[in-house]
KEPA-437432 format. One record per atom (N, C-alpha, C, O): residue in one letter; atom name; x, y negated, z negated. Coordinates in Angstrom, 1 decimal. Atoms other than C-alpha are relative to their C-alpha. Layout:
+--------+-------+--------+--------+--------+
: residu : atome :      x :      y :      z :
+--------+-------+--------+--------+--------+
:      a :    CA :      X :      Y :      Z :
...
+--------+-------+--------+--------+--------+
This chain:
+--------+-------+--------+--------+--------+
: residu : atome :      x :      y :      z :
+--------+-------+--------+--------+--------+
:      x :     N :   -0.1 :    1.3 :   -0.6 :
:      x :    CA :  -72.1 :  111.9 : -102.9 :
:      x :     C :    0.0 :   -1.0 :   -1.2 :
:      x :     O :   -0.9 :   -0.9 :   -2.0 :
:      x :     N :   -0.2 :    0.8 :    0.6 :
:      x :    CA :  -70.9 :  109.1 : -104.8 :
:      x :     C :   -0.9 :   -1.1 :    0.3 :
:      x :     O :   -1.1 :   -1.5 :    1.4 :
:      x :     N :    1.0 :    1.2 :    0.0 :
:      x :    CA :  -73.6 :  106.2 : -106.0 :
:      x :     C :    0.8 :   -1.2 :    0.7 :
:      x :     O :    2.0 :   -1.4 :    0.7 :
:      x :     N :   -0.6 :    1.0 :   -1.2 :
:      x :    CA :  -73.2 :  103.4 : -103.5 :
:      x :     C :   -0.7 :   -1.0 :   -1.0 :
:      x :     O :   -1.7 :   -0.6 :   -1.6 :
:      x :     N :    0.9 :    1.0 :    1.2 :
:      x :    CA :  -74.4 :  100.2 : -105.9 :
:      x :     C :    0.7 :   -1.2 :    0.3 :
:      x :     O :    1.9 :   -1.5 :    0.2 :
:      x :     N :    0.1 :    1.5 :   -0.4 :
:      x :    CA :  -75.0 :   96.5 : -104.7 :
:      x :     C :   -0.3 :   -1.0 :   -1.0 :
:      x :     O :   -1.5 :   -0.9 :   -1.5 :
:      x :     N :    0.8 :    1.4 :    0.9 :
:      x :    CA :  -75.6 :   93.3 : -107.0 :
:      x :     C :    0.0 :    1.1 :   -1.0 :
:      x :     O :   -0.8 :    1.7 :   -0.3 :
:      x :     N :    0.7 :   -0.7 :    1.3 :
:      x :    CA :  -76.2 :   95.7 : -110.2 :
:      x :     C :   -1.5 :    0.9 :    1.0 :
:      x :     O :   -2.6 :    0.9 :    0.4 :
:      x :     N :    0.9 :   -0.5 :    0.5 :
:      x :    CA :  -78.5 :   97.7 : -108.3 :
:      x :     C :    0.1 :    1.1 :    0.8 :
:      x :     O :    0.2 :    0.7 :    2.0 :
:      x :     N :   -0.1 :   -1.4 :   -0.7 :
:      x :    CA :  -78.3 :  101.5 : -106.9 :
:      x :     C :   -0.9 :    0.2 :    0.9 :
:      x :     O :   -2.1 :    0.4 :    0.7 :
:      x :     N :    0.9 :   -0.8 :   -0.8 :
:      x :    CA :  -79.2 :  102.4 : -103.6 :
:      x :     C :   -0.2 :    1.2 :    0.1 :
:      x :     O :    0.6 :    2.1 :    0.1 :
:      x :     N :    1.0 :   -1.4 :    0.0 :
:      x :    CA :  -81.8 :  105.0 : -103.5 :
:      x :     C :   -0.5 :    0.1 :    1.4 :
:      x :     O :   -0.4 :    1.3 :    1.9 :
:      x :     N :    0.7 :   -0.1 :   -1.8 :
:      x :    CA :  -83.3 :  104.6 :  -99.8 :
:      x :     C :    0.9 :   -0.6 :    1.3 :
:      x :     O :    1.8 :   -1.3 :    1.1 :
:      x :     N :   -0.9 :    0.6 :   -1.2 :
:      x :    CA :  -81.9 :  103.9 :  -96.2 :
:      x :     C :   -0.5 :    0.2 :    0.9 :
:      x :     O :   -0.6 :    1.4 :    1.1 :
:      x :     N :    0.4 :   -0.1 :   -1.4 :
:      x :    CA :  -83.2 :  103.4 :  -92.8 :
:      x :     C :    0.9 :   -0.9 :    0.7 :
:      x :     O :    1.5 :   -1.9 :    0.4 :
:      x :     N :   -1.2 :    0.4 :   -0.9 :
:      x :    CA :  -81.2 :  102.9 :  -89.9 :
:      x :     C :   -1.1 :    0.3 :    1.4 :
:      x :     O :   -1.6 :    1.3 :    1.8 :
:      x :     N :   -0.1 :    0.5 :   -1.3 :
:      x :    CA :  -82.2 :  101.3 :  -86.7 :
:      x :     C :    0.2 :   -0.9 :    1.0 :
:      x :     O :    0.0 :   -2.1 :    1.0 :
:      x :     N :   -1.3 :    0.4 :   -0.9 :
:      x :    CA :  -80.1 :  100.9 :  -83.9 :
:      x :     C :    0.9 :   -0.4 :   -0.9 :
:      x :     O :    1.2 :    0.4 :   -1.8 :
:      x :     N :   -1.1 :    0.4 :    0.4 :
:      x :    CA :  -77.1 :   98.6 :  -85.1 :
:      x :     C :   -0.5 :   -0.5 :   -1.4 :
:      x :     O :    0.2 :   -1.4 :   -2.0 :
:      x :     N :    0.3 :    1.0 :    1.2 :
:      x :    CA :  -79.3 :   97.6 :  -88.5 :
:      x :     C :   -0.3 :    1.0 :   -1.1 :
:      x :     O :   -0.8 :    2.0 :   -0.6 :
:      x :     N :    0.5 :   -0.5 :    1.2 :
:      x :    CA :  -79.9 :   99.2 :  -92.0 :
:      x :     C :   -0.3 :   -0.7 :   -1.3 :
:      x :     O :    0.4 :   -1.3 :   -2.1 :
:      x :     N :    1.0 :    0.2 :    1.0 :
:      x :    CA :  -82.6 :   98.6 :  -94.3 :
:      x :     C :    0.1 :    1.1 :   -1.3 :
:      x :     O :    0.2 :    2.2 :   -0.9 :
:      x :     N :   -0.4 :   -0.1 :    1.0 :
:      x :    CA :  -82.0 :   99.5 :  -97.9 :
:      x :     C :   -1.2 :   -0.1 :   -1.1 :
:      x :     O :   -2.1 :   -1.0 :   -1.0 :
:      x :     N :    1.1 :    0.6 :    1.2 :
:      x :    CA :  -84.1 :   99.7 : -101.2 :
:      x :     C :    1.5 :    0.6 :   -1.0 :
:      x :     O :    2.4 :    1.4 :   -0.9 :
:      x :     N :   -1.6 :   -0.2 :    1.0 :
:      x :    CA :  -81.3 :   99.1 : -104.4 :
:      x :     C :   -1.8 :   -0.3 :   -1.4 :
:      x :     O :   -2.9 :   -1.0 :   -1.4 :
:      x :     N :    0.6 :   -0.5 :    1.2 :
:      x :    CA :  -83.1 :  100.5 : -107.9 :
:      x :     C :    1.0 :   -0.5 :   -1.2 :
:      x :     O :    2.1 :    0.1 :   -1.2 :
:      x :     N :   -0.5 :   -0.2 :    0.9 :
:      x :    CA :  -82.1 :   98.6 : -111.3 :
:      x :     C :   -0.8 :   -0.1 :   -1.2 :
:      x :     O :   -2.0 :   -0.5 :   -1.2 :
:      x :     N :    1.5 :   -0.4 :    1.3 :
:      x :    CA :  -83.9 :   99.2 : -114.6 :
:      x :     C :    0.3 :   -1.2 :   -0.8 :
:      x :     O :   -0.6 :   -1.5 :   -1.6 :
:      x :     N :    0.0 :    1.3 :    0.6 :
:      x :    CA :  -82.4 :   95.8 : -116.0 :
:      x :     C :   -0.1 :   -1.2 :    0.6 :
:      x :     O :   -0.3 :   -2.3 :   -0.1 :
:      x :     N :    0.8 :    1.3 :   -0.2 :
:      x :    CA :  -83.1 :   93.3 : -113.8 :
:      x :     C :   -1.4 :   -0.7 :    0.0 :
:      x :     O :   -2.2 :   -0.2 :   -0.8 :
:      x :     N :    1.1 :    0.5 :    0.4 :
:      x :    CA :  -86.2 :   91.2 : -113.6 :
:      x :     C :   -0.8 :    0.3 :    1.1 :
:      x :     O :   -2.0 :    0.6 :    0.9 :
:      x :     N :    0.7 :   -0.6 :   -0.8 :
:      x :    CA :  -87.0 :   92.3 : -110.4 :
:      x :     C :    0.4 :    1.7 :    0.2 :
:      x :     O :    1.3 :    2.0 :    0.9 :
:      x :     N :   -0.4 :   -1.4 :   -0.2 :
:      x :    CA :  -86.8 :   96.2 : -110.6 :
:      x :     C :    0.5 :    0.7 :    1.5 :
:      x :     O :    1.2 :    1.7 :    1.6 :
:      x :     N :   -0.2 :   -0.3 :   -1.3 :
:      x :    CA :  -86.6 :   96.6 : -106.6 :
:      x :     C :    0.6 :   -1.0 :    0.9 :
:      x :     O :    0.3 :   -2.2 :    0.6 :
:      x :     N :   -0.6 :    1.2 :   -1.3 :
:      x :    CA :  -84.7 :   94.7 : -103.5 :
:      x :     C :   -0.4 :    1.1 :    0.8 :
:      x :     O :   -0.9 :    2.1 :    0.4 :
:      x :     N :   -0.1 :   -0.1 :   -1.6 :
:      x :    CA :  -84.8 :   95.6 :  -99.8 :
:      x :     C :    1.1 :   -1.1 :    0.6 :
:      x :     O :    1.2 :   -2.4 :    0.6 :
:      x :     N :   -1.2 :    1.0 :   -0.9 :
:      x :    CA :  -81.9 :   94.2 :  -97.9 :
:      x :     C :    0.0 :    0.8 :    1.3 :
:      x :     O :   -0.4 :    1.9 :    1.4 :
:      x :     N :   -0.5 :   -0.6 :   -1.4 :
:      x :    CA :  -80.9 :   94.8 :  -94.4 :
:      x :     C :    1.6 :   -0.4 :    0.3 :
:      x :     O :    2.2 :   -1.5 :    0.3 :
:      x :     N :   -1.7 :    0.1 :   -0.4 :
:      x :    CA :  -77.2 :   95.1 :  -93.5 :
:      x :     C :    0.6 :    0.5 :    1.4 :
:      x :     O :    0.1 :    1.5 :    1.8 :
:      x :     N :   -0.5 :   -1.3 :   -1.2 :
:      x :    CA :  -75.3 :   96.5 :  -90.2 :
:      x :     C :    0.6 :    1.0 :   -0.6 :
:      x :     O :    1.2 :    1.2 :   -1.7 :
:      x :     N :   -0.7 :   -1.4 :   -0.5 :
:      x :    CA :  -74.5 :   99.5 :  -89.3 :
:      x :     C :    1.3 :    0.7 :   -0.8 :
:      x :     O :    2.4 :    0.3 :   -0.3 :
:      x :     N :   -1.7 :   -0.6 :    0.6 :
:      x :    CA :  -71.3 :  101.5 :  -91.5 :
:      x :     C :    0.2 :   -1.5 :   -0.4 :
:      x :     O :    1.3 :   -2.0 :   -0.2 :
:      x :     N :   -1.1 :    1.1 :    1.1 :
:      x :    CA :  -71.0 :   98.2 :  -93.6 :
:      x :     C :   -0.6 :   -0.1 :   -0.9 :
:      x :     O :   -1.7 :    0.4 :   -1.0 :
:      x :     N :    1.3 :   -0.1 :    1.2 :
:      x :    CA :  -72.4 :   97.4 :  -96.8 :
:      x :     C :    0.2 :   -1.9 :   -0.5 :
:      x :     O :    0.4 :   -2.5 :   -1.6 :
:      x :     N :    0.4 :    1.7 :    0.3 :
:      x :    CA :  -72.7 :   93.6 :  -96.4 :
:      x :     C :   -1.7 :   -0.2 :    0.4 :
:      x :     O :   -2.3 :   -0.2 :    1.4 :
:      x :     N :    2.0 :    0.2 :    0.2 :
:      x :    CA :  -76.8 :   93.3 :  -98.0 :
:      x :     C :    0.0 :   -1.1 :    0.2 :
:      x :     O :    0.7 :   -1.8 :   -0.5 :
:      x :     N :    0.7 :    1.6 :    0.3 :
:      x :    CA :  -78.2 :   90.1 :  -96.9 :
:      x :     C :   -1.5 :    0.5 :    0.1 :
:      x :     O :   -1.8 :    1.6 :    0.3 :
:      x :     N :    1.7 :    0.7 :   -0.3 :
:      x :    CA :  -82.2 :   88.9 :  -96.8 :
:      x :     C :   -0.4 :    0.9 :   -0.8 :
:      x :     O :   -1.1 :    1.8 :   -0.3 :
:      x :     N :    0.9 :   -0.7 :    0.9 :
:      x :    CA :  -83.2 :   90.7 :  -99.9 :
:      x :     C :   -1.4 :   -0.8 :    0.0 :
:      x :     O :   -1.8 :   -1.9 :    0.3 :
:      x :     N :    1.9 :    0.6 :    0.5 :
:      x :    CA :  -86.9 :   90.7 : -100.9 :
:      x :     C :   -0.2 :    1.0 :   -0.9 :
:      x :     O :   -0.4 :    2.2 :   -0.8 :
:      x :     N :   -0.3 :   -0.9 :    1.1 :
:      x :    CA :  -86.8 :   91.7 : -104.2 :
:      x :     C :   -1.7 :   -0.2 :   -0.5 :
:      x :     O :   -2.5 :   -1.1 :   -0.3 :
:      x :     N :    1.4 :   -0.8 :    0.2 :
:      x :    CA :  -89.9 :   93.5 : -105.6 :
:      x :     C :   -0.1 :    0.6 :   -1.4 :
:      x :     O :    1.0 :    0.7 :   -2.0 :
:      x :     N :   -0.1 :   -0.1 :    1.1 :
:      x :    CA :  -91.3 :   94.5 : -108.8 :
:      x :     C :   -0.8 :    1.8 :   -0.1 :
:      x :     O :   -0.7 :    2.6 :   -1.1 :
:      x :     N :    0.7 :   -1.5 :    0.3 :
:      x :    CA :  -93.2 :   98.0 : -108.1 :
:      x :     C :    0.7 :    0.6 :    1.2 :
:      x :     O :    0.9 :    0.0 :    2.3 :
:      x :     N :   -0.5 :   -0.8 :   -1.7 :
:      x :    CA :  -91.6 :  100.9 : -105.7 :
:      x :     C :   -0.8 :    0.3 :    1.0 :
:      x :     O :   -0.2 :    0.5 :    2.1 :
:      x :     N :    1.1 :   -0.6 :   -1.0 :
:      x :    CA :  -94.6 :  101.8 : -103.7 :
:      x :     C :    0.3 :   -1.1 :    1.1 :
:      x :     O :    0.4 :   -1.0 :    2.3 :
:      x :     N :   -0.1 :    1.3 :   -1.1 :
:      x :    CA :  -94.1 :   97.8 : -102.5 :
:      x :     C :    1.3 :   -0.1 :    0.6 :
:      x :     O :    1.6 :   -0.7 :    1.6 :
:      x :     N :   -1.4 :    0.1 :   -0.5 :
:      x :    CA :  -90.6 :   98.3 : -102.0 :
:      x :     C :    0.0 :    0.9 :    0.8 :
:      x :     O :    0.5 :    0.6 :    1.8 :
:      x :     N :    0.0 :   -0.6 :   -1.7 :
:      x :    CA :  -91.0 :  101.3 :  -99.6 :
:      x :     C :   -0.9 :   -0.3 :    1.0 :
:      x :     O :   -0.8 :    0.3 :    2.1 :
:      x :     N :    1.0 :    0.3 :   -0.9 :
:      x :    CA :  -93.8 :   99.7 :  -97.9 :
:      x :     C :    1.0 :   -1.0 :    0.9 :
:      x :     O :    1.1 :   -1.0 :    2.1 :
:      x :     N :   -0.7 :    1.6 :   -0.9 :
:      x :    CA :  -91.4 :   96.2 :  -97.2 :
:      x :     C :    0.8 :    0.9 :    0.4 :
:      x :     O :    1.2 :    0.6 :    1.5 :
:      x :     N :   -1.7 :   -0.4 :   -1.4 :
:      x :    CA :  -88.3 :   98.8 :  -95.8 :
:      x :     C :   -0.8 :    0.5 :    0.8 :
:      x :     O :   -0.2 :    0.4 :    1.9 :
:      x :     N :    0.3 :   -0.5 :   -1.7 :
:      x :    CA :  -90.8 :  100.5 :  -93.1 :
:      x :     C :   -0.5 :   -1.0 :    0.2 :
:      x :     O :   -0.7 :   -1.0 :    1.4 :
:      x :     N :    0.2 :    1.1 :   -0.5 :
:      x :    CA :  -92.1 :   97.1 :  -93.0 :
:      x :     C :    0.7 :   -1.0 :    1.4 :
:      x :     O :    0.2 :   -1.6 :    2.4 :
:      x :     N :   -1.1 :    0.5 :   -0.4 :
:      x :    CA :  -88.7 :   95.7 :  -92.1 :
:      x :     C :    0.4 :    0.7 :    1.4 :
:      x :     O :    0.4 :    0.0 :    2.4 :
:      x :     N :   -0.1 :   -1.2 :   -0.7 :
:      x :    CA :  -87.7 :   99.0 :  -90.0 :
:      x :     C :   -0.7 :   -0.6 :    0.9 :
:      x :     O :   -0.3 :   -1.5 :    1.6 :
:      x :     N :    1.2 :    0.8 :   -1.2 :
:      x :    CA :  -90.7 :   98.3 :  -87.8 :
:      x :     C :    0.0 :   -1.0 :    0.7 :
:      x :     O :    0.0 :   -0.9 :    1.9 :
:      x :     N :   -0.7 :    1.2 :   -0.6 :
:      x :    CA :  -90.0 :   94.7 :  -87.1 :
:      x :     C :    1.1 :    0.3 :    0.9 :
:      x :     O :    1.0 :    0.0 :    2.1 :
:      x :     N :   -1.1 :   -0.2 :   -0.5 :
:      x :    CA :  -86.9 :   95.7 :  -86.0 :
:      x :     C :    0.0 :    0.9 :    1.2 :
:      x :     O :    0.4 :    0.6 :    2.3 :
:      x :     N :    0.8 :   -1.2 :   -1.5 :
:      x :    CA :  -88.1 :   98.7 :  -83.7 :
:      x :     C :   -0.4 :   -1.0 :    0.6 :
:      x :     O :    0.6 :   -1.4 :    1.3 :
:      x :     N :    0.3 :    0.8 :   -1.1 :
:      x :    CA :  -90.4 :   95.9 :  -82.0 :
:      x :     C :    0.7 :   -0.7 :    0.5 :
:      x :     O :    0.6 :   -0.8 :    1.7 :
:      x :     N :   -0.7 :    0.8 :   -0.4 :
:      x :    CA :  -87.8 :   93.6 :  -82.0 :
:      x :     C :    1.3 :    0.3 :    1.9 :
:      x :     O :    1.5 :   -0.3 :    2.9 :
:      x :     N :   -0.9 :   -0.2 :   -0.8 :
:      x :    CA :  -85.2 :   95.7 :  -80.0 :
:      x :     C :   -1.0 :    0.9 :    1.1 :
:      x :     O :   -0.4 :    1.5 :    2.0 :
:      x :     N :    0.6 :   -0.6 :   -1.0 :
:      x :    CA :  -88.2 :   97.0 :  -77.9 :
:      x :     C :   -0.5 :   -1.3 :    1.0 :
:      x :     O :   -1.0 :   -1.2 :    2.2 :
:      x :     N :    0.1 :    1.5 :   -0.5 :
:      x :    CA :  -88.7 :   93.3 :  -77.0 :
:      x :     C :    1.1 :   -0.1 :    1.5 :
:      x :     O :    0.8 :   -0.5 :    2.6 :
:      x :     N :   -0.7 :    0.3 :   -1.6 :
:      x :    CA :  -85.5 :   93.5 :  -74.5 :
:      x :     C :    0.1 :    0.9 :    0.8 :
:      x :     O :    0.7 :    0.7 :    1.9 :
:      x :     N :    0.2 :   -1.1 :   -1.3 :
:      x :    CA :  -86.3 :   96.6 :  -72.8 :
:      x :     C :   -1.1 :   -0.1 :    1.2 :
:      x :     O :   -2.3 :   -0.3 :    1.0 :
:      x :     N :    0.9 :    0.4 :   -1.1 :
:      x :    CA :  -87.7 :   96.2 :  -69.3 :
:      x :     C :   -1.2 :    0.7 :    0.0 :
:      x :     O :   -1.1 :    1.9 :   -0.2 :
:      x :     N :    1.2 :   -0.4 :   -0.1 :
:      x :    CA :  -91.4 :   96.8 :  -69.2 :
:      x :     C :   -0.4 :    1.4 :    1.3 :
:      x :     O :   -0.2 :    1.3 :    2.5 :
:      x :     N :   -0.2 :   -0.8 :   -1.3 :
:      x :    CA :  -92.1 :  100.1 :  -67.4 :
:      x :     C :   -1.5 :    0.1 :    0.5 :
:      x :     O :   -2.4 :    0.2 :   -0.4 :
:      x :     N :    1.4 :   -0.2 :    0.0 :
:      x :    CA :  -95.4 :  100.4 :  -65.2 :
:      x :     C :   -0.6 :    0.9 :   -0.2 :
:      x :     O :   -0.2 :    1.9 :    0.5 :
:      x :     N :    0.9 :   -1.1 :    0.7 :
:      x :    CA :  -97.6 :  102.6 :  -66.7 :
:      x :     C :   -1.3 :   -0.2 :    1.1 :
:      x :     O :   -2.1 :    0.8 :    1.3 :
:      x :     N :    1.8 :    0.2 :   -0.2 :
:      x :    CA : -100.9 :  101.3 :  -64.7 :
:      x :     C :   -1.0 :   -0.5 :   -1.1 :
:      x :     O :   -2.3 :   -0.7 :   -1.0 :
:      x :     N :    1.3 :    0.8 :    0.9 :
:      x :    CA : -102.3 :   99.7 :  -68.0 :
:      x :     C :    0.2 :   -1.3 :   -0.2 :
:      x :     O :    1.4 :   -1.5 :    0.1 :
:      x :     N :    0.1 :    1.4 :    0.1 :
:      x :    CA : -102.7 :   96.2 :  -68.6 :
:      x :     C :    1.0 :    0.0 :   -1.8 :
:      x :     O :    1.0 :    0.7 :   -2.8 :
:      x :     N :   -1.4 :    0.0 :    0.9 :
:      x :    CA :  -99.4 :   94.9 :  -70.9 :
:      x :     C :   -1.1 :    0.1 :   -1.9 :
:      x :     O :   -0.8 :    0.6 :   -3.0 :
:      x :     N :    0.4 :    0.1 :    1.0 :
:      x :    CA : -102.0 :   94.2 :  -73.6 :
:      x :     C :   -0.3 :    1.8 :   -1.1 :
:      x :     O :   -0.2 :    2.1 :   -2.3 :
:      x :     N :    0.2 :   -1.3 :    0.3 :
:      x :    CA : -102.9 :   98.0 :  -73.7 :
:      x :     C :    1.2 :    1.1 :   -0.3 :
:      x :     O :    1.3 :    2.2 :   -0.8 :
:      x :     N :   -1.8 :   -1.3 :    0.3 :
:      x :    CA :  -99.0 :   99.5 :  -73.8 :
:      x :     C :    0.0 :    0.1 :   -1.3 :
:      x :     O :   -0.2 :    1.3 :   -1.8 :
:      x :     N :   -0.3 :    0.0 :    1.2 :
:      x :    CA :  -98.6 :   98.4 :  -77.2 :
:      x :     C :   -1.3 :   -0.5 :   -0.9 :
:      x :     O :   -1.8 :   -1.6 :   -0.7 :
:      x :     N :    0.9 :    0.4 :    0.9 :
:      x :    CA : -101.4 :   98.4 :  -80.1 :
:      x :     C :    0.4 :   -0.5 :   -1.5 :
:      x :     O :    1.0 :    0.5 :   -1.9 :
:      x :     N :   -0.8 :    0.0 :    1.2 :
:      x :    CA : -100.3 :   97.1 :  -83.6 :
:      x :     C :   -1.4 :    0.4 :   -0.7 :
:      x :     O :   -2.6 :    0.3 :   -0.4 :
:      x :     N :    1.1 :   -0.5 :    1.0 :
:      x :    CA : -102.2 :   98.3 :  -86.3 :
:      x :     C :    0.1 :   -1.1 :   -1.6 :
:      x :     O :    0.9 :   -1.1 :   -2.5 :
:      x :     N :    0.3 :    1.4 :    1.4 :
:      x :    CA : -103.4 :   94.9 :  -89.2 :
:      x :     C :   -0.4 :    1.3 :   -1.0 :
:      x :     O :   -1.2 :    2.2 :   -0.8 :
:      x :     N :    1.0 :   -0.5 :    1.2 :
:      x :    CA : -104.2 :   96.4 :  -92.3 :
:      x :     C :   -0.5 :   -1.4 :   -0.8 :
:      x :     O :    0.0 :   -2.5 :   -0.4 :
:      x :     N :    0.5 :    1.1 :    1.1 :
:      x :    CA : -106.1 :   94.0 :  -95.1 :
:      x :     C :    1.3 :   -0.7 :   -0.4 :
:      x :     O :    2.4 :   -0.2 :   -0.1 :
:      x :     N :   -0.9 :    1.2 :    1.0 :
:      x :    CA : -104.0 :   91.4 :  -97.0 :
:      x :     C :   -0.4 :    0.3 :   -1.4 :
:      x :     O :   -1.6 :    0.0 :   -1.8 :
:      x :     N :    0.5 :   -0.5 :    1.0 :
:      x :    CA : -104.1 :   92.9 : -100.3 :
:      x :     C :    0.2 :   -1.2 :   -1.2 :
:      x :     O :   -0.2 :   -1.0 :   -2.4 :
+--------+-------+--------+--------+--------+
């Protein structure tokens, strides 16, 4: 497979959900060593980078990203009754503010 490479910087990672894909692009000469972009689907137009300087933070912000986007598109699906109170369907999990 042929290197796919945005702005100067080689994508290495890829999540896809639904019509959206989240991206980490790796370059050893810019100032920020990591981005995250999100693009559609089969295209490779990156917008809303969030460029990063360590990889650990850069795979944290694409399941970051990922995630949002899961809730987001779980946002327009009709609520089904379960019998629990709406607060109890869904739990988000905070971690610290590092």
């Amino acid at each position: 497979m042929e290197k796919e490479i945005n702005a100067g910087y080689v994508i290495t990672d890829r999540l896809a959900v639904g019509n959206a894909e989240f991206v980490i692009g790796q370059s050893d000469t810019a100032p920020a060593k990591y981005v995250t972009w999100k693009c559609r689907k089969d295209e490779k137009d990156y917008f809303w980078g969030h460029y990063l300087g360590d990889r650990l933070i850069a795979l944290e912000d694409l399941c970051k990203r990922a995630l949002e986007e899961i809730e987001y598109l779980r946002s327009f699906q009709p609520k089904r009754d379960t019998g629990e109170k709406p607060e109890q369907q869904i739990k988000k999990r905070r971690e610290p503010e590092r």
